[in-house]
N, C-alpha and C positions, 0 to 999 in steps of 0.2 A: 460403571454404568454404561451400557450403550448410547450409542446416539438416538436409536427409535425409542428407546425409553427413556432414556433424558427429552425427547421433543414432544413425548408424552406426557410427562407429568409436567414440562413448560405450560403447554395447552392448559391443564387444569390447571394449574394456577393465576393463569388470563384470567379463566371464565370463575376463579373463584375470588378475585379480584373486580370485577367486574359486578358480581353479585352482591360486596362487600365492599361499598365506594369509601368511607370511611380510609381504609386499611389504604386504598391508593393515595387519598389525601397523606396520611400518616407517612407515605415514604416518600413524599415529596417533601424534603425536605432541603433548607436556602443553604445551610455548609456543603450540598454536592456540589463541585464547580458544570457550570456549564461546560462545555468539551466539542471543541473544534479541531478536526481531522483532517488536516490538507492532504492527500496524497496527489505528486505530480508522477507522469508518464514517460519513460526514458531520460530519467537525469539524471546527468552524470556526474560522478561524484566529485569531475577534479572542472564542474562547469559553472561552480560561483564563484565571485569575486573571495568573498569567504574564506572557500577552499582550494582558492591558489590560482583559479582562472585569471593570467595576465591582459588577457583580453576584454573582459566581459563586467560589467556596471549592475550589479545587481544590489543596488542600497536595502532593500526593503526585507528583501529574506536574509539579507547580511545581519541586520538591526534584532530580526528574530532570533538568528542564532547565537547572536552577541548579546541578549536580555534573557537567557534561559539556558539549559544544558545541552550541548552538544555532540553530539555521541559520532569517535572517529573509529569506531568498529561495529557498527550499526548494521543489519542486512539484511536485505528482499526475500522473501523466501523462494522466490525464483528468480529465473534472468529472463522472463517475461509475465505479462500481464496478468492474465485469470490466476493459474496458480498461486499467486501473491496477495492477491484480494479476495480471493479463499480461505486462505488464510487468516488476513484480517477479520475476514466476518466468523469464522469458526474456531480460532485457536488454534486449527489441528495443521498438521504437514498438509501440503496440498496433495498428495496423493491418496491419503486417510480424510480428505473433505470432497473425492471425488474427482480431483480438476487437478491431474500432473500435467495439461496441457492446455491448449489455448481455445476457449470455447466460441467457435465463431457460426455463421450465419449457414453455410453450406456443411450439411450433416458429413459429408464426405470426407470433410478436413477438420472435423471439429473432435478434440482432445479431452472434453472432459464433462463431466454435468454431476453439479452442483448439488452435494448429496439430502435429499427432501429430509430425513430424520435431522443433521445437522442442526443444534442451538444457534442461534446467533448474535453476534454482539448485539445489533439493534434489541432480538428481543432479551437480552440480560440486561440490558441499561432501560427497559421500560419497566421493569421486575422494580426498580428505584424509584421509579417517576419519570422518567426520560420523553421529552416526546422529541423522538428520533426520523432526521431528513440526512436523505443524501439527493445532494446537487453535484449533478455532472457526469459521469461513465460508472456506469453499471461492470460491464463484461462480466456476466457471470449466469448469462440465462436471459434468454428472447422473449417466453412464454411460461407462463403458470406451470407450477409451483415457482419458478426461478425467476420472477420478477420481485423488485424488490419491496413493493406493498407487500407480497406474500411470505416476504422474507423479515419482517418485523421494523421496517419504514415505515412511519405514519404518513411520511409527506417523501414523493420522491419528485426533483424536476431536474431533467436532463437525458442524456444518452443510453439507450440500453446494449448499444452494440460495443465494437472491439474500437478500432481507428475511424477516425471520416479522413473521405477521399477528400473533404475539402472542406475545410474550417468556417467559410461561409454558406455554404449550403447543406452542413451537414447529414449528406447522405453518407452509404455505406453500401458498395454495390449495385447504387439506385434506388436503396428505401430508404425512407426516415423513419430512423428508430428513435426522435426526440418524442418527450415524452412531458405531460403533467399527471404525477400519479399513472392513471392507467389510458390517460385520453391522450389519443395524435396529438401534435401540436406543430405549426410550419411556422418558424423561427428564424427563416432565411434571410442572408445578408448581414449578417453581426458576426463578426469574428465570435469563434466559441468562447475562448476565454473570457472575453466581455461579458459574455453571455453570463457565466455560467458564476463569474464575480458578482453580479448585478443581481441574480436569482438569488445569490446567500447572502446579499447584504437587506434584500427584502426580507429574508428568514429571519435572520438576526433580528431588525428593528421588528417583525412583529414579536419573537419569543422574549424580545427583552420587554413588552410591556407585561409582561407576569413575572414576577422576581419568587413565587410560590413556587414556580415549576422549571428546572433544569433543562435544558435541550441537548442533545447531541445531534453536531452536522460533520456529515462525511462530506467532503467539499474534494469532488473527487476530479481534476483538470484531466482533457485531453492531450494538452500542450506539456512540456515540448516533443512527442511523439511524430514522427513521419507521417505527411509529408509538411515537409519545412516550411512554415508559411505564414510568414509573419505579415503586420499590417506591412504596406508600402511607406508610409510615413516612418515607420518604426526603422525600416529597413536604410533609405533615406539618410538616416539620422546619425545611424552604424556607420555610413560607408562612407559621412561628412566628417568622422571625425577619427577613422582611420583607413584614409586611401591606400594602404598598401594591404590592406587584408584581405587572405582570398576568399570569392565571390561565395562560396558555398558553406565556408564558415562565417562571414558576414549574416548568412539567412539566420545562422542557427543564434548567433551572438541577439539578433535584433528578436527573435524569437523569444528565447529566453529573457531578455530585457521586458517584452511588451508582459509576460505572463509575471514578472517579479514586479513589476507596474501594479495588475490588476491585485496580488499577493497585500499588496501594501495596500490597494483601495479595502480591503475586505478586514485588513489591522483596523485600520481607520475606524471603518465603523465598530470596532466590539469598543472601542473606545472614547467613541461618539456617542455610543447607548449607553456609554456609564457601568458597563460588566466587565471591563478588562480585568478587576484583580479577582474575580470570580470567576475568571474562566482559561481553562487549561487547553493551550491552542500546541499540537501538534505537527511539522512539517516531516515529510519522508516522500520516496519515490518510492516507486512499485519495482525497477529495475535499474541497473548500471544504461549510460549512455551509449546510444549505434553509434560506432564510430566508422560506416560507412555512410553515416549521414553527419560528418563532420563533428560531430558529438566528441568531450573529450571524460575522461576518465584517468587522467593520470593523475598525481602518480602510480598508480595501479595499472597492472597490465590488464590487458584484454576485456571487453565488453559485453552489449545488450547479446544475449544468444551464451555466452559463453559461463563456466563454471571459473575460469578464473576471476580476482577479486573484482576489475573495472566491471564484472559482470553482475555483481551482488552486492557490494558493500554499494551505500547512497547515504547523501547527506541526510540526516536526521537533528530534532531537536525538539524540545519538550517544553514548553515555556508556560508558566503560573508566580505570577508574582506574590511574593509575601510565600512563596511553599515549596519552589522549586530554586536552587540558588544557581547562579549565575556562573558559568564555566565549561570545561572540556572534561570527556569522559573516555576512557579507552575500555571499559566494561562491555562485554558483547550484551547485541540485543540483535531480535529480529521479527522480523512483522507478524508473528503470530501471540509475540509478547505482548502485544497493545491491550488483548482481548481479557488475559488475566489481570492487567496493569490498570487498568478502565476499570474494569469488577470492581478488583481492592481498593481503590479511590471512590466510587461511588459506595462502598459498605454492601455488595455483594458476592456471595458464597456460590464459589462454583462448584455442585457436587456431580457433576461428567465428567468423562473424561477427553481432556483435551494437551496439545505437547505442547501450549506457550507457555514461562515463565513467568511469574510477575517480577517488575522491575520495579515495582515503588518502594522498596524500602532504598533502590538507587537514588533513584529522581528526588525523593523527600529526605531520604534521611544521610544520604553520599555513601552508603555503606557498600559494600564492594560483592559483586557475584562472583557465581563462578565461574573461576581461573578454567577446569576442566572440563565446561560443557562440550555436551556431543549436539553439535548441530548439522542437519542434515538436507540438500537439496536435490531436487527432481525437476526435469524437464522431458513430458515427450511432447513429437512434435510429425509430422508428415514431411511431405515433399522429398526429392532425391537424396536431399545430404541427410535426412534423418530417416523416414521411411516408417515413418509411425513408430518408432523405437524408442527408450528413454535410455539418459542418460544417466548419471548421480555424479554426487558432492558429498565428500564427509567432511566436517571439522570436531578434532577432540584436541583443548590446549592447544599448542603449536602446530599440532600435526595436520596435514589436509592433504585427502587422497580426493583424488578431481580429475574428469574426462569431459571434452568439452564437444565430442560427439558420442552416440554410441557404439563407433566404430574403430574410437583408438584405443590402446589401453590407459586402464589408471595410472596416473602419475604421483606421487608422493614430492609433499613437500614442506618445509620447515620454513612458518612463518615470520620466526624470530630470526632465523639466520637468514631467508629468504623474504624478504616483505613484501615486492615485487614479483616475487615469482619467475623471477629470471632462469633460476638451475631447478627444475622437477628435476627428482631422482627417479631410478624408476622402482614399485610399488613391490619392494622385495625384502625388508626387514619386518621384527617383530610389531614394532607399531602399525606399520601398513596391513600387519594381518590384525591388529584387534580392530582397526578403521571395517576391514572385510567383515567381517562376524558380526559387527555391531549394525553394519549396512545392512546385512541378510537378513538380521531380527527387525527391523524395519520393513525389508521387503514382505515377510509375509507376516505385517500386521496389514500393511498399507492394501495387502492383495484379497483382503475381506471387503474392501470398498471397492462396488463398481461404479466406471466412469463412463459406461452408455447408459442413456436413457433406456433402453430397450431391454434393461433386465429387472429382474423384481425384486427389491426388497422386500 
C-alpha cells in the first residue's frame, strides 16, 4: 500500500471512529502500557557511566538501563537529527519518509520535508486509544502540514526547530520556535531541560488520573547537543571534584550530568503516579556523540556526522517491569523499529508499508533476530565538505560498506573481525558487491519520495 493511501484510509478511520465513540472507548483498553519515549540529541554511546565513561556520574539513566534491556548494537538511523526522527514517527528509511537531511529554518540549507501522505506513529497508537504528546524538539517541519498537532500529537509543548543558540533563551537564529500546541510561548530563562522535564512530568500527573486511557509521550531533549551549556552550578560541581579534567570536556561531563539529573526527575514521577509497572519507558539518542565538542564515543570509532559506528550505534534500553526482563542484548535494532515494535505491543496491525522491524517478540519474549539483516543509512547534507550530496551505509551480518563523505570511496569492512573499524578494506570482493546491488534497490525505491516542499505529490 502506498503512503497517500495508507494516510487515506488512516483519515477515514479517525472520522469513523469519531462517529462511533463507542468503538474508541472499546480500544482503550487498561493491559496497553502507557509508553514513554526519551530520545536525547548527540549522545554518545561510550558517554555514560553505564557504558564505560571513566569520567562521567550518570546514576539515573544507569538505574534505567540496569532495570530493563539493554541493546549494545542498537542504531540511529542517521548520524544527525531529522533523518532519525523520521524515522521514528514513520517506520520508513529517512529517505523514503522524505528527510535524508537535516530540515532547518533557512530554505537554502534545508535537506528534507517531511512527507504529508506518511502514517505516523502518533497516529497508529491513537488507532488504540493513545492520547499522544511530544514534549521538547520537533525538527521535522516549522509549518503546516509538518507541525506536530498536524502530524497526530494531541498535545505538543516545546521546540519546533533544529538546535537553540542558547539553552536559556531558546532562540534559534533569533526566533522562538517554543511552542504550546500551536500558540508562541516566551519561556526564557530556564535551562531547556528543566524546561522540558517539568512539562512531561505535568503530562504525566494529569494522564495518570485516567487509568481508562493510555498515553504516549515522546519526551524529545535538546540536550546534550551543541552548544555546551550546562547550568553554572552543574559545571562548578564537575570541576570540584576533578581539577585535573580538561575545561571543555568538563562542560560536556557537567552537561550530561544536569540532563541525567532531570532523566531521573521524570523516573520519579511515573513512579509517584503509581503507573511504573504499566508503563514501558524507552531511552535512545537520535545520533552518535560530536567529538569536536568534546563528546566521547568510544569504544567505537568516529562520530556525530560520520557513517562509522561512534556515528550511529547510541545507548539504547527498553524498560517494563513484570514484561520486559532485566539484561544485555547484542540483537540489532534501530530507530525505525520502535514504530512496528509500539504497533505490536499496543494490539495494532500495520497494513503500509513501512522498513522497521518489530522487536517485541526480543524485548518480551528474549527470542533472537536477525543475524543477516540488511540495514541501511543516509545522510545528505550542504556546505563545502558535502555540497548537497548524500552519502550511504550498508550493513548485512558482519559486512558494512560505509563512506563517511560523498566524496571518498566505499570502504568494506568486517565487523566481527573488525569491531572498531580500525582496518576498512577497500570495497572490492563479492560481499562488497551484494552490499552495492542491494544499496541501488534502495536507491531507487527511496527516489520515488521527494524531499522539497515544492513538488507535488
Amino acid at each position: 500500500m502506498t503512503p497517500r493511501l495508507a494516510r487515506t484510509l488512516f483519515t477515514f478511520a479517525l472520522l469513523l471512529a469519531a462517529l462511533t465513540p463507542g468503538l474508541a472507548c472499546a480500544q482503550a483498553q487498561t493491559d496497553k502500557p502507557n509508553i514513554v519515549l526519551i530520545m536525547v540529541d548527540d549522545l554518545g554511546y561510550g558517554d555514560l557511566a553505564s557504558y564505560g565513561a571513566p569520567d562521567m556520574k550518570t546514576p539515573h539513566i544507569d538505574r534505567l538501563m540496569s532495570r530493563g534491556l539493554r541493546f549494545d548494537q542498537f542504531y540511529a538511523n542517521c548520524t544527525v537529527c531529522s533523518p532519525t526522527r523520521a524515522s521514528l514517527m514513520t517506520g520508513l528509511y529517512p529517505d523514503k519518509a522524505g528527510v535524508p537531511g537535516v530540515i532547518r529554518q533557512n530554505a537554502k540549507d534545508s535537506w528534507g520535508y517531511l512527507d504529508p501522505a506518511a502514517v505516523t506513529l502518533p497516529d497508529m497508537l491513537k488507532q488504540a486509544g493513545y492520547h499522544t504528546a511530544l514534549v521538547g524538539k520537533w525538527h521535522l517541519g516549522l509549518e503546516p502540514p509538518n507541525i506536530p498537532n498536524d502530524r497526530g500529537f494531541d498535545f505538543f509543548h516545546g521546540f519546533l526547530g533544529d538546535m537553540m543558540n542558547d539553552y536559556y533563551n531558546h532562540l534559534r537564529g533569533g526566533i522562538n520556535w517554543m511552542r504550546r500546541n500551536k500558540e508562541i510561548i516566551d519561556v526564557k530563562g530556564t535551562h531547556a531541560t528543566d524546561i522540558f522535564s517539568q512539562w512531561s512530568i505535568e503530562y504525566i500527573n494529569e494522564q495518570a488520573k485516567d487509568e481508562s486511557k493510555p498515553f504516549f509521550l515522546f519526551l524529545s531533549y535538546n540536550a546534550p547537543h551543541f552548544p555546551i551549556q550546562p547550568p553554572k552550578d552543574w559545571l562548578a560541581k564537575v570541576n570540584a571534584r576533578d581539577t585535573k579534567l580538561d575545561p571543555k570536556r568538563a562542560k560536556n561531563v557537567a552537561f550530561i550530568e544536569h540532563l541525567d539529573e532531570n532523566v531521573g526527575k521524570v523516573m520519579q514521577a511515573i513512579d509517584d503516579a503509581g503507573i511504573a509497572d504499566n508503563t514501558l519507558v524507552i531511552f535512545t539518542s537520535d545520533n552518535g556523540g560530536s567529538i569536536p565538542h568534546a563528546q566521547r564515543n568510544l569504544p567505537l570509532n568516529g562520530g556525530k556526522q560520520d557513517h562509522k559506528e561512534g556515528g550511529i550505534r547510541v545507548p539504547t534500553c527498553a524498560v517494563w517491569p513484570g514484561k520486559i526482563k532485566q539484561g544485555r542484548s547484542t540483537e540489532l535494532g534501530i530507530t525505525m523499529d520502535f514504530y512496528p515494535t509500539l504497533c505490536a505491543i499496543a494490539g495494532i496491525e500495520i497494513d503500509h508499508e513501512i522498513d522497521g522491524q518489530s522487536l517485541a517478540h526480543i524485548w518480551l519474549k528474549g527470542e533472537a533476530g536477525d543475524p543477516n539483516r540488511v540495514l541501511i543509512w543516509v545522510r545528505r547534507e550542504g556546505n563545502q565538505r558535502y555540497q548537497g550530496r548524500a552519502y550511504y551505509a550498508i550493513r548485512k551480518g558482519k559486512w558494512k560498506l560505509f563512506q563517511d563523505t560523498p566524496f571518498e570511496p566505499m570502504r568494506l569492512v568486517d565487523l566481527e573481525a573488525d569491531p572498531y573499524e580500525q582496518s576498512p578494506k577497500e570495497a572490492n570482493n563479492k560481499e562488497a558487491a551484494e552490499l552495492r546491488t542491494l544499496l541501488m534497490k534502495h536507491l531507487q525505491e527511496a527516489g520515488q519520495v521527494p524531499w522539497q516542499r515544492n513538488q507535488d505529490r
